[in-house]
C-alpha positions as CSV (number, residue, x, y, z in Angstrom):
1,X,-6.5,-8.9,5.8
2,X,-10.0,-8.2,7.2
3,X,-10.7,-11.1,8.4
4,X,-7.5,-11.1,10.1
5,X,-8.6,-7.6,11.7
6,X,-11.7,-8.9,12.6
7,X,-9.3,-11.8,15.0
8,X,-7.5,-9.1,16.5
9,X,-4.6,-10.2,14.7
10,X,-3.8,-6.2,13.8
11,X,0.0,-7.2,13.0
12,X,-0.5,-10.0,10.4
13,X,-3.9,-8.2,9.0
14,X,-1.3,-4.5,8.3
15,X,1.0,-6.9,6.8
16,X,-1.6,-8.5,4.7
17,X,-2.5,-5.5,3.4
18,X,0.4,-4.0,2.8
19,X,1.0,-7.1,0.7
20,X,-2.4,-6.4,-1.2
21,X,-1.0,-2.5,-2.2
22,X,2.5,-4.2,-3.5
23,X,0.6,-6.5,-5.8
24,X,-1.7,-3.8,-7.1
25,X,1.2,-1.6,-7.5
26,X,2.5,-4.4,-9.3
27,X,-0.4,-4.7,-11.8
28,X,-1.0,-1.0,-12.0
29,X,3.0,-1.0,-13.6
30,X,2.6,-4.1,-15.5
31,X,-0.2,-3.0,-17.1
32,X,1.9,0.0,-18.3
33,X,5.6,-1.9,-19.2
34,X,7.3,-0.5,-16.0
35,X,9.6,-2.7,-14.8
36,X,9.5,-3.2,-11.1
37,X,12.6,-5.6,-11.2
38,X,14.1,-6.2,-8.7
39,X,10.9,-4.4,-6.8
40,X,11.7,-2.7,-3.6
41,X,10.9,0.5,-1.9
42,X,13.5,2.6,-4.7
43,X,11.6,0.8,-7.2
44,X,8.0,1.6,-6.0
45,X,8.8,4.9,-5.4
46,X,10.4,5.2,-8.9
47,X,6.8,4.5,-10.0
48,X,6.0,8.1,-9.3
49,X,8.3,9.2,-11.6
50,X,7.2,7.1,-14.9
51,X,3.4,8.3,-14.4
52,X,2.7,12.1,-15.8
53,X,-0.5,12.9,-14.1
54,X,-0.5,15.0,-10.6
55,X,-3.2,13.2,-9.6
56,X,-1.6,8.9,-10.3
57,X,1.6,10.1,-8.8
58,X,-0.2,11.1,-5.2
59,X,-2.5,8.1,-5.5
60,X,1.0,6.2,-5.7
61,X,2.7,7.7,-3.1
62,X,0.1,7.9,-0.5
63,X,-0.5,4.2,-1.2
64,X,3.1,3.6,-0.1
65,X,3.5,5.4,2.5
66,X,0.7,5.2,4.4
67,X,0.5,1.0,3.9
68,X,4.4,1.1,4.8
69,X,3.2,2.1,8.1
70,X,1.4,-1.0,8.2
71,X,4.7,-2.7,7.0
72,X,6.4,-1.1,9.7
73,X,4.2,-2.0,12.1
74,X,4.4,-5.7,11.8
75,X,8.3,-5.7,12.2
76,X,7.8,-2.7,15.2
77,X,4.2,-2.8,16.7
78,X,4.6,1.3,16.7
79,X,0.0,1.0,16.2
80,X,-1.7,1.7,19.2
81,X,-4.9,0.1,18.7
82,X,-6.6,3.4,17.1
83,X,-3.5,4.4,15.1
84,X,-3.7,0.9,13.6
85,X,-7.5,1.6,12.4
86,X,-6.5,4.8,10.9
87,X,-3.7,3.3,9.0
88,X,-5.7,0.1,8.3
89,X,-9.3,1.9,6.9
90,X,-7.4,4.9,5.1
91,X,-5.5,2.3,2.9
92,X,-8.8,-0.3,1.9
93,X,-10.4,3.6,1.2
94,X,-6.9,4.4,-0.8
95,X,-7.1,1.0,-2.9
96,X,-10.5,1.6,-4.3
97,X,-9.8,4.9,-5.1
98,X,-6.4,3.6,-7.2
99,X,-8.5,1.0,-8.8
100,X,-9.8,4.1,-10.9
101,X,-6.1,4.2,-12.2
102,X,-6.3,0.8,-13.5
């Protein structure tokens, strides 16, 4: 996805990323037997509901939602060029943090 950012190519580098949240979502509710079959946005968001702590169940949902603005993007183009950086750093800086949760 960076590298991808770093071509200009904002669209496919959003969706890249996006792609990178799913799969650690995916791993974050593996690692805990929460089935994410079949996974879509009802069962990503149903992720908030199987964790306990205050503090997961943000991580979790501001993971989705702001990288689903990257998701959206690709199918829209709704980024200006400075919305897209916002969206794009705030979610690398939201998957580290989430790593913690791992």
């Amino acid at each position: 996805a960076k590298e991808l950012r770093e071509k200009k190519r904002n669209r496919q580098a959003g969706e890249k990323l996006w792609g990178a949240v799913i799969a650690l979502l995916k791993l974050y509710a593996s690692k805990r037997g929460i089935p994410l079959i079949p996974w879509d946005s009802e069962s990503l968001f149903s992720l908030i509901g199987y964790t306990k702590e205050r503090q997961t169940q943000d991580a979790i949902l501001n993971l989705i939602t702001r990288s689903g603005v990257l998701h959206q993007n690709y199918y829209e183009c709704i980024l200006g060029r400075k919305a897209f950086k916002y969206f794009f750093d705030d979610t690398l800086e939201l998957i580290e943090k989430f790593k913690e949760f791992l």
